[in-house]
BANU-388614 format. One line per field, with one value per residue (C-alpha): chain; x, y, z; residue number from 1. Coordinates in Angstrom, 2 decimals, padded with zeros to 5 digits. Each point is the difference from the previous one (the first is absolute). Example, Ala and Ser with C-alpha at 12.3 -4.5 7.8 and 13.67 -1.06 7.14 Angstrom:
residues 2
chaine <- A, A
c1 <- 012.30, 001.37
c2 <- -004.50, 003.44
c3 <- 007.80, -000.66
num <- 1, 2
//
This chain:
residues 424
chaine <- A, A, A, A, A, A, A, A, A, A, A, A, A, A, A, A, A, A, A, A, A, A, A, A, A, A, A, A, A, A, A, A, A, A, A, A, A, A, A, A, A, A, A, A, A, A, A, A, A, A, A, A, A, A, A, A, A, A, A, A, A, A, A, A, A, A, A, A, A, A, A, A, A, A, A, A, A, A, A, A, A, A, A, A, A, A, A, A, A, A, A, A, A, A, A, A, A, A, A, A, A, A, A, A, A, A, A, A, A, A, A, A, A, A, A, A, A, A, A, A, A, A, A, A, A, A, A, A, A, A, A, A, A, A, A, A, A, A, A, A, A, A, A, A, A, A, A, A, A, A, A, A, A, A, A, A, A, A, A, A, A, A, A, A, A, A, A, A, A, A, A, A, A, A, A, A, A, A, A, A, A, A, A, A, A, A, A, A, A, A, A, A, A, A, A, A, A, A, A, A, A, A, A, A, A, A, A, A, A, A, A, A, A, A, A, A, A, A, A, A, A, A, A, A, A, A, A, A, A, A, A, A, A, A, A, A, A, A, A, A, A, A, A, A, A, A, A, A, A, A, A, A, A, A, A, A, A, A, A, A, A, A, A, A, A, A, A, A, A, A, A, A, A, A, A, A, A, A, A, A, A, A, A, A, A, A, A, A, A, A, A, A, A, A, A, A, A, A, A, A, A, A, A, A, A, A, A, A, A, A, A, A, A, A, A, A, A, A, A, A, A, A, A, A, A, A, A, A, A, A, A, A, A, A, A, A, A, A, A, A, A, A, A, A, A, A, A, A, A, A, A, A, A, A, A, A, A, A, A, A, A, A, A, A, A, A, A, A, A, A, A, A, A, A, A, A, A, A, A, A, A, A, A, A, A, A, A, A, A, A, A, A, A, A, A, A, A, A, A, A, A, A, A, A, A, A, A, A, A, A, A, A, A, A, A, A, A, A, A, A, A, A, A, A
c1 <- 003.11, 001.91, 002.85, -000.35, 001.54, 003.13, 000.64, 001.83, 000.22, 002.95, 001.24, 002.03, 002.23, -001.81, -002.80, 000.79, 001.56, -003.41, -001.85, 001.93, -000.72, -003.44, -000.28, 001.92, -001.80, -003.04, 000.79, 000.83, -003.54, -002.00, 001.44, -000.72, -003.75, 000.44, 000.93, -002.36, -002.89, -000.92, -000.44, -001.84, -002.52, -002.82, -000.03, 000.11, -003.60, -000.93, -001.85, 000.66, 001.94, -003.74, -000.79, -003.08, -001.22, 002.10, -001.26, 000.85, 002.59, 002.13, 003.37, 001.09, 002.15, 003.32, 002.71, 002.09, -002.26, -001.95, -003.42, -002.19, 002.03, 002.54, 002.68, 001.56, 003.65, 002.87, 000.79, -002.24, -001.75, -001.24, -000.48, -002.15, -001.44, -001.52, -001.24, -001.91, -001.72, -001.05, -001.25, -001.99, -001.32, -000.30, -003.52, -001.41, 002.41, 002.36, 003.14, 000.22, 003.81, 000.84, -001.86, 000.08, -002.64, 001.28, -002.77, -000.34, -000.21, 003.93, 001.40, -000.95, 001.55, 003.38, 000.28, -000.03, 001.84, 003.80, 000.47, 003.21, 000.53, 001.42, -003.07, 001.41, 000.36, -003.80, -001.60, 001.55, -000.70, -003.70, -000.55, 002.09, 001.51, 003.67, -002.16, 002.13, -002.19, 000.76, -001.71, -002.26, -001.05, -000.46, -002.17, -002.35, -000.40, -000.46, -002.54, -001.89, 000.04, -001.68, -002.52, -000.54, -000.18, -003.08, 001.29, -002.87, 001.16, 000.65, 003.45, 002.87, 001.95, 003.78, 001.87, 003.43, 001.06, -001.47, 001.82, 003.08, -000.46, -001.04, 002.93, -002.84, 002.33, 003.81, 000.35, 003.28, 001.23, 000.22, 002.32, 001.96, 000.20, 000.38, -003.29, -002.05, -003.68, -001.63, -003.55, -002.32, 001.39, -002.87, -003.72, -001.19, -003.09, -002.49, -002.41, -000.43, 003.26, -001.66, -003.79, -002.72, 000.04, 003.40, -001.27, -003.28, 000.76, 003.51, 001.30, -000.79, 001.84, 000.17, -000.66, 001.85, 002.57, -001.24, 000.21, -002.17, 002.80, 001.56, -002.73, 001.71, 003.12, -000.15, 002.90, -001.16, -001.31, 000.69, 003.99, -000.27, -001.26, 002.51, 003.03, -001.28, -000.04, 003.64, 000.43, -002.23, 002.04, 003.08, 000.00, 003.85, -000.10, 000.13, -001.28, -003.44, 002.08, 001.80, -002.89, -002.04, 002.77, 000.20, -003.52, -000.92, 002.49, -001.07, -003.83, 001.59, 001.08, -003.34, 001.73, -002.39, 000.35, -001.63, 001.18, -001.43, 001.48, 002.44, -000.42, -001.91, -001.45, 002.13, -003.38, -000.84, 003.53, -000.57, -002.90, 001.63, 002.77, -002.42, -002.03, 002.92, 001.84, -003.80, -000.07, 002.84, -000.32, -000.87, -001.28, -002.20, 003.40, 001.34, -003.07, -000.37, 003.71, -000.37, -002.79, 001.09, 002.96, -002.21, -001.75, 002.78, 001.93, -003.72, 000.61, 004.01, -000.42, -002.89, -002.19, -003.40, -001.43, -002.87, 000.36, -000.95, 003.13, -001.82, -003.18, -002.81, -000.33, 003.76, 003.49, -000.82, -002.75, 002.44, 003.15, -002.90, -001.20, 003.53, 000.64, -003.23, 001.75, 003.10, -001.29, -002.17, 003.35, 001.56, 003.27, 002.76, 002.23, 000.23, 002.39, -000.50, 002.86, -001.85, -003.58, 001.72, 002.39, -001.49, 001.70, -003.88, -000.80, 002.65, -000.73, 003.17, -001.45, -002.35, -001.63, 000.00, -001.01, 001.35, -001.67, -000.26, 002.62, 001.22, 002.06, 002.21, 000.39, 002.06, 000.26, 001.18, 001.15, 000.04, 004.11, -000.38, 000.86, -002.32, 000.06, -001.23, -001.18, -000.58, -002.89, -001.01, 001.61, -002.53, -000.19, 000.21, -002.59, -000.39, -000.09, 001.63, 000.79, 000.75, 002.79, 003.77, 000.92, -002.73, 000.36, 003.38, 000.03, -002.94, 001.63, 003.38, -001.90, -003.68, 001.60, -002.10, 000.66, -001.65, -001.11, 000.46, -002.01, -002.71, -001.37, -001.52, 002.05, 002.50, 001.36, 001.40, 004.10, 000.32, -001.37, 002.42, -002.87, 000.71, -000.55, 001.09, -002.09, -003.36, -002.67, -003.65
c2 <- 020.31, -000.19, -001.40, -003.38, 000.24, -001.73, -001.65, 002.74, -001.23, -001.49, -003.65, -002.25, 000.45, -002.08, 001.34, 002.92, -001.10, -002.02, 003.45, 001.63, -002.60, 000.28, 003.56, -000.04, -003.02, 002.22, 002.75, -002.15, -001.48, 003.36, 001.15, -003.14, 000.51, 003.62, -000.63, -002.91, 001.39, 000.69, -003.95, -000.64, 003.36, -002.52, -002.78, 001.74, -000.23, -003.42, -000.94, -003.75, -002.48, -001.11, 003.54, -000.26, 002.02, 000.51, -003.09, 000.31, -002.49, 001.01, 001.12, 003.26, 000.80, 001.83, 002.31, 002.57, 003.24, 002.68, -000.94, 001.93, 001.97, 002.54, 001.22, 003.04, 000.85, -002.37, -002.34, 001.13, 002.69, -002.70, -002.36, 002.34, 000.84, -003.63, -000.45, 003.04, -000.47, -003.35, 001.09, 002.67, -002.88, -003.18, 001.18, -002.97, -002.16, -002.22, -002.03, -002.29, -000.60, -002.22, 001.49, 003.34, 001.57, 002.59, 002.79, 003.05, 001.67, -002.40, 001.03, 003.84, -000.05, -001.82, 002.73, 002.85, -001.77, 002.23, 001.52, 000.40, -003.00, -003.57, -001.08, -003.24, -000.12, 001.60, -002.48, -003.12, 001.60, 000.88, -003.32, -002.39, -001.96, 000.24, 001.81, -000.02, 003.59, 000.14, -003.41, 000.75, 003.11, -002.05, -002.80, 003.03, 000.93, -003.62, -000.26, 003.16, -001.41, -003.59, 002.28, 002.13, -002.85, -002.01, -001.54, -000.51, 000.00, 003.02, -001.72, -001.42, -002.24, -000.21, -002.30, 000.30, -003.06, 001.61, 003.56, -001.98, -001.98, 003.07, 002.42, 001.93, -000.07, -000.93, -003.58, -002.24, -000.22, 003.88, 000.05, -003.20, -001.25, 002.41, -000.98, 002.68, -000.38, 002.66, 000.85, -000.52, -003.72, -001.89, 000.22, 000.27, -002.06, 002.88, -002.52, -001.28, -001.71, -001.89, -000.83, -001.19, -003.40, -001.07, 001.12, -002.23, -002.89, -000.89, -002.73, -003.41, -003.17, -001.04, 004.36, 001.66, 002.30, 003.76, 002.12, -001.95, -002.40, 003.10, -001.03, -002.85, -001.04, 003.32, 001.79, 001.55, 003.35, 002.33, 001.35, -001.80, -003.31, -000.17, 000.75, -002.98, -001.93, 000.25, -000.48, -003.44, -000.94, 000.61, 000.25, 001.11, 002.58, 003.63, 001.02, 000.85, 002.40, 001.71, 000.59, 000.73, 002.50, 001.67, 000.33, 001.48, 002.83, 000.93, -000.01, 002.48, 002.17, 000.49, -002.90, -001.99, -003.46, -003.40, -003.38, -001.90, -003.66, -001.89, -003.75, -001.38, -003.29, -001.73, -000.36, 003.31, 000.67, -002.69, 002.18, 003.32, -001.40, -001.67, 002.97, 002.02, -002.93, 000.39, 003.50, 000.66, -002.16, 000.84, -002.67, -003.30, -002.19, 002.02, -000.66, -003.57, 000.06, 001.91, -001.89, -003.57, 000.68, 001.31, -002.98, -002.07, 002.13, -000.69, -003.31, -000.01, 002.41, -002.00, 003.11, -001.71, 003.53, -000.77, 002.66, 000.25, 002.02, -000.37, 002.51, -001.47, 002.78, -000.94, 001.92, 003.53, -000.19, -002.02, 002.82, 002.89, -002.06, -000.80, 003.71, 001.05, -002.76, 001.19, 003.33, -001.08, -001.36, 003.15, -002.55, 002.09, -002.99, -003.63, -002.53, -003.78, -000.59, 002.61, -001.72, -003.31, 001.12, 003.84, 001.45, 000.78, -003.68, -000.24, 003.67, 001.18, 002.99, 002.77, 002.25, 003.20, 003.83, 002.81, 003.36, 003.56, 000.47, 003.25, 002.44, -001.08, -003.65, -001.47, -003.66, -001.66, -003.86, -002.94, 000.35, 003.37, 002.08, 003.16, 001.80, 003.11, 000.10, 002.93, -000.69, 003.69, -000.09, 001.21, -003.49, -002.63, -002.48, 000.21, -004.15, -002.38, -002.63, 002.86, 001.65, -000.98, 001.05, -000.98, -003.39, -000.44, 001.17, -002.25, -002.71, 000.20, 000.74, -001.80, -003.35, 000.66, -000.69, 002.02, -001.92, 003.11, -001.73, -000.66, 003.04, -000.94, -003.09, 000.28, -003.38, -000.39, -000.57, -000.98, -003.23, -003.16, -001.39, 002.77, -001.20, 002.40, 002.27, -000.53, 001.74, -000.76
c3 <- -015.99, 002.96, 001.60, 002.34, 003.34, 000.54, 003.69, 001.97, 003.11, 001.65, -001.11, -000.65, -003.82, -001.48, 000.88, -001.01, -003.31, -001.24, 001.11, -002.33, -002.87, 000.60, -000.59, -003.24, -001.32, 001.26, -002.03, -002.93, 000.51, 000.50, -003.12, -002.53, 001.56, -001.53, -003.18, 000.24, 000.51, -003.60, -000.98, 003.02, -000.11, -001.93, 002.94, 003.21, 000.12, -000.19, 002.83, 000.63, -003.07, -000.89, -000.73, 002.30, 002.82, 003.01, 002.73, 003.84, -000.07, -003.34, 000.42, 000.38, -003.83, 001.31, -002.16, 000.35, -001.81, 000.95, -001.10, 002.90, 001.87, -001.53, 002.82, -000.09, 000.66, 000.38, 003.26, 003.41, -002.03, -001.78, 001.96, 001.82, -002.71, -001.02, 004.27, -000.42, -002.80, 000.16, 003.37, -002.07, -002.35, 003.04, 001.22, 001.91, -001.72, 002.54, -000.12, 003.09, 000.10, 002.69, 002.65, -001.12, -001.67, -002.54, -001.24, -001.39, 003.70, 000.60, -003.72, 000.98, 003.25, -001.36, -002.83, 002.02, 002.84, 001.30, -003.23, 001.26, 000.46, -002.59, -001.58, 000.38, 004.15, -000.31, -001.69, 001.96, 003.15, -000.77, -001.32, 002.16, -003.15, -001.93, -002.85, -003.28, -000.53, -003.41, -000.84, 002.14, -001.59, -003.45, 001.76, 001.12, -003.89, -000.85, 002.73, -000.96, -003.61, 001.44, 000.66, -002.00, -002.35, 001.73, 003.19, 001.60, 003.68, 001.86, 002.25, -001.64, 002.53, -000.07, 002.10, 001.44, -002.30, -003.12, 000.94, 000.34, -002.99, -002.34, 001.15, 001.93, 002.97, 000.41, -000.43, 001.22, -003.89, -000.09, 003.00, 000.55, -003.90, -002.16, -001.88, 000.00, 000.64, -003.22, 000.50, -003.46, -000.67, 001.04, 000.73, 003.46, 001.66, 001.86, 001.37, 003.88, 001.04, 003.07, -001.77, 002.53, -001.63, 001.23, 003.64, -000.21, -001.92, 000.42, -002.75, 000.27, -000.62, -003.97, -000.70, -002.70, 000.86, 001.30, 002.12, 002.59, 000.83, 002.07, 002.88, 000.61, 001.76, 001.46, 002.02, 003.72, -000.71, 002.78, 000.45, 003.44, -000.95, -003.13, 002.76, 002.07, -002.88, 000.06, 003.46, 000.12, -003.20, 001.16, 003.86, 000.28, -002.61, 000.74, -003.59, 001.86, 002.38, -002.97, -002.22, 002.92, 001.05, -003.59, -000.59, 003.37, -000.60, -003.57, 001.21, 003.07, -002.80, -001.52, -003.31, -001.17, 000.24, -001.86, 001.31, -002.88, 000.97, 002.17, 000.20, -003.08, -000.84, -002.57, -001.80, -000.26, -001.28, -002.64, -001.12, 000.03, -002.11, -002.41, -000.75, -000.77, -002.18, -002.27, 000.38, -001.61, -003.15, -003.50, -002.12, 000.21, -000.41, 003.04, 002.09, -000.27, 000.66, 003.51, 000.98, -000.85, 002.19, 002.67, 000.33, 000.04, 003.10, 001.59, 000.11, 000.65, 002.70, 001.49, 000.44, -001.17, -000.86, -001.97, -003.04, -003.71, -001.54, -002.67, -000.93, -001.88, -002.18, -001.49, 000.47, -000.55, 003.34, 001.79, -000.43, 001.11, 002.90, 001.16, -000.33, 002.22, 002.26, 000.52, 000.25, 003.10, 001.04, -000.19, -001.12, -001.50, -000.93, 000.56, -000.93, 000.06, 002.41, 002.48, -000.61, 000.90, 003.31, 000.95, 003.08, 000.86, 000.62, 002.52, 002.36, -002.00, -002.35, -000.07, -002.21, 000.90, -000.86, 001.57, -001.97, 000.41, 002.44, 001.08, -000.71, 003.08, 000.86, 003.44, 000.37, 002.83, -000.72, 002.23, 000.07, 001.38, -002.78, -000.81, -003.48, -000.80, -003.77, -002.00, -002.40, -000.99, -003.48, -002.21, -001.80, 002.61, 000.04, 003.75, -000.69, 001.83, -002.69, -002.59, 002.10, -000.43, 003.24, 002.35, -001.53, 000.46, 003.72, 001.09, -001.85, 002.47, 003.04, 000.24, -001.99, -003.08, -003.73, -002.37, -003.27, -002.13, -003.35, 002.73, 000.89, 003.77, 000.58, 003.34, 001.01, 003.54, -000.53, 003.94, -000.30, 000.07, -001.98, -002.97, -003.48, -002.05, -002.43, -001.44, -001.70, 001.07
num <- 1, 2, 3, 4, 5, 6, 7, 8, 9, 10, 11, 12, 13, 14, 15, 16, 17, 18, 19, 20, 21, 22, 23, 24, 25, 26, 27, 28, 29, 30, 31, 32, 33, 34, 35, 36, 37, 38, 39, 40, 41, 42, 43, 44, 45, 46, 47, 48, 49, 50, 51, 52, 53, 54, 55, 56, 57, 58, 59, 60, 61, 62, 63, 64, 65, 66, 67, 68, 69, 70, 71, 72, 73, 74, 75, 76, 77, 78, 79, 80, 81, 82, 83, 84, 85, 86, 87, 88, 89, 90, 91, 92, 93, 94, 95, 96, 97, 98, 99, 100, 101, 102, 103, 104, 105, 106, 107, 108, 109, 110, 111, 112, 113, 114, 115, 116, 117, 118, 119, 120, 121, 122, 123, 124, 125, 126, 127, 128, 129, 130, 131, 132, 133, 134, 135, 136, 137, 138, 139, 140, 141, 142, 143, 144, 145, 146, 147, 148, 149, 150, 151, 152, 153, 154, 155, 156, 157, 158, 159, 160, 161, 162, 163, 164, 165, 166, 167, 168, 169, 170, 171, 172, 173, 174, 175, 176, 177, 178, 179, 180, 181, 182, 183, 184, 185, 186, 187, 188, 189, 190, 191, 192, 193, 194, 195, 196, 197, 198, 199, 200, 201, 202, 203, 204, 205, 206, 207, 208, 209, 210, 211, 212, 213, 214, 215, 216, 217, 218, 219, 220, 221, 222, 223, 224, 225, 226, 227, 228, 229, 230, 231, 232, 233, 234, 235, 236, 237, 238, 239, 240, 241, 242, 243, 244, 245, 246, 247, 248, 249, 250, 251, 252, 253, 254, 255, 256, 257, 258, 259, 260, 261, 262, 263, 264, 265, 266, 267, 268, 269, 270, 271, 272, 273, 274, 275, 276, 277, 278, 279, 280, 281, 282, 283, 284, 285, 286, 287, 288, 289, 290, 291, 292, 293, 294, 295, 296, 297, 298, 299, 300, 301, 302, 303, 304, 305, 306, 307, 308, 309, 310, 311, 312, 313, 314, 315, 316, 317, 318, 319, 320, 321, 322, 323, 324, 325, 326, 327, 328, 329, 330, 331, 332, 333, 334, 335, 336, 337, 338, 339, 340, 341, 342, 343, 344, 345, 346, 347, 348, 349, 350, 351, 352, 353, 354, 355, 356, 357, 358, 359, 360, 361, 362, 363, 364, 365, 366, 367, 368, 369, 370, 371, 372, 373, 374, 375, 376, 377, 378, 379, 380, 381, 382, 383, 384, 385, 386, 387, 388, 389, 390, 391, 392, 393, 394, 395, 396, 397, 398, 399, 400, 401, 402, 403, 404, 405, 406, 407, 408, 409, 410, 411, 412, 413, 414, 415, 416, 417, 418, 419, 420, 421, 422, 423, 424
//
């Protein structure tokens, strides 16, 4: 067993005070899944909760043990230790994680990556992602297990939202809340997140919810289009020029950058919210709950959107279709008050991510002032909306907030028109 990686780079005290909560409530964790593992040696093997074979579409089972892979050493050595040999034991096996495809020929070339150098720093900067890399390295045994075990696909697929969601990689609760994000807590989907279906036949009116309802209502799709959306919105806003501004430079600094939304139909927001409301509930009394009031802020908020909240197959298919939904969403939070009055349906908030950044960063604001930032620490996340600093300075110099519970949610603070926080 070894030791999870605490947040070292530089931050705010809080920041640095939940870091160092979440490593001892790491520790504490790592070592009831020692003594644990005695009670639990019997089930580690059951393939799916019906016993059956292993189908496409069941979720991957997630904990905390050593079931394939057996690292040697203690911190990097091991971690090291667990790349290389699941690249000895990938073969043609694939995990397609967010536009990355990570293989044995990948896993080889991480482990014996700058031995001299933080394992840590290696792995993000190989991969592009705030890796948590000791999670990480248990998701590859859980993986290799999956397979071992009957999956009959040779690609896994792992989303940025179910990274974030799993502890995979750093999430906003790990840094700004002092609730750390523990890898092994809950199963993870491997199937398609974007299936050919929701491309051809977009949902129609009366349609249960799904993942299909993501075709419509759509947001522009190109960076440029989504910055004139602003502009057309709201013609004397410079929000357009900021982002514009901000993005540019990161792309001129080899960052990579996904501009996943600016102005938003208050329908589509509606949506969002409603999937994750469903999502997120836990029993048949819950659902009908959820949904009842969804219908009824249909018809308060006069959005005539013409959806079933309700699957025909009862409450347990409506919670796993609202999940695929939100997933295809990609919607980290949502709140009621934001579904009703987003910033996004008046040109007044963006979601953005700004990854794999360098080790170096200047930024030059629309006030004139230019920062050097020193990202090099061997566990930065090289990630914009993960980085105390970098948040702080763009918020007093580009007229930004930072939603901090929403992980790619800026609004723009130099509107008169500002209406405070929300979350969708």
């Amino acid at each position: 067993m070894f030791a999870r990686s605490a947040l070292g780079y530089r931050g705010t005290a809080s920041s640095v005070r939940s870091c160092s909560v979440h490593r001892a409530l790491c520790f504490a964790l790592l070592a009831c899944c020692s003594v644990g593992c005695q009670h639990v040696e019997g089930s580690r093997h059951v393939v799916n909760k019906s016993g059956g074979p292993i189908s496409k579409t069941d979720p991957l089972a997630t904990n905390r043990l050593w079931e394939v892979l057996e690292p040697v050493g203690r911190e990097d050595e091991a971690s090291r230790s667990a790349f290389s040999q699941a690249a000895d034991q990938f073969g043609t096996f694939e995990i397609h994680f967010s536009g990355i495809v990570v293989d044995a020929k990948r896993l080889r070339i991480i482990a014996e990556a700058s031995p001299g150098e933080p394992f840590t720093r290696v792995v993000r900067e190989n991969l592009g992602r705030p890796i948590d890399v000791e999670d990480f390295a248990f998701y590859l045994d859980d993986v290799l297990r999956h397979r071992n075990a009957g999956y009959p696909k040779r690609t896994v697929f792992l989303s940025n939202h179910r990274a974030r969601k799993a502890g995979i990689t750093i999430h906003p609760d790990d840094v700004f809340f002092n609730r750390p994000r523990l890898y092994g807590t809950r199963p993870i989907d491997v199937y398609h997140p974007i299936r050919p279906a929701e491309i051809t036949a977009p949902a129609q009116p009366g349609d249960a919810l799904g993942p299909n309802w993501h075709a419509l209502y759509r947001n522009p799709s190109a960076t440029r289009n989504q910055l004139a959306a602003i502009t057309k919105k709201a013609p004397t806003s410079t929000y357009a020029a900021r982002l514009k501004s901000l993005i540019d430079q990161i792309k001129q600094q080899k960052g990579e950058v996904y501009l996943n939304s600016t102005v938003r139909d208050p329908r589509r927001g509606y949506l969002m919210w409603g999937a994750f409301e469903l999502a997120n509930t836990t029993s048949e009394e819950g659902v009908e709950s959820a949904a009842a009031m969804l219908d009824s802020r249909n018809r308060e908020w006069n959005l005539e959107v013409d959806i079933r909240w309700r699957h025909p197959n009862g409450w347990r298919a409506t919670v796993a279709a609202a999940k695929e939904m939100a997933e295809r969403y990609d919607v980290v939070f949502a709140t009621e008050q934001g579904a009703k009055n987003s910033n996004h349906y008046g040109a007044r908030a963006a979601d953005l991510t700004i990854l794999n950044l360098p080790r170096e960063l200047t930024l030059r604001a629309p006030d004139g002032a230019v920062e050097t930032f020193d990202l090099s620490a061997p566990d930065n996340p090289r990630d914009m909306n993960l980085d105390p600093d970098l948040i702080e300075w763009i918020e007093k110099h580009f007229q930004m907030k930072k939603l901090l519970d929403d992980y790619p949610h800026w609004d723009d603070v130099a509107s008169e028109h500002f209406l405070g926080s929300d979350h969708t």
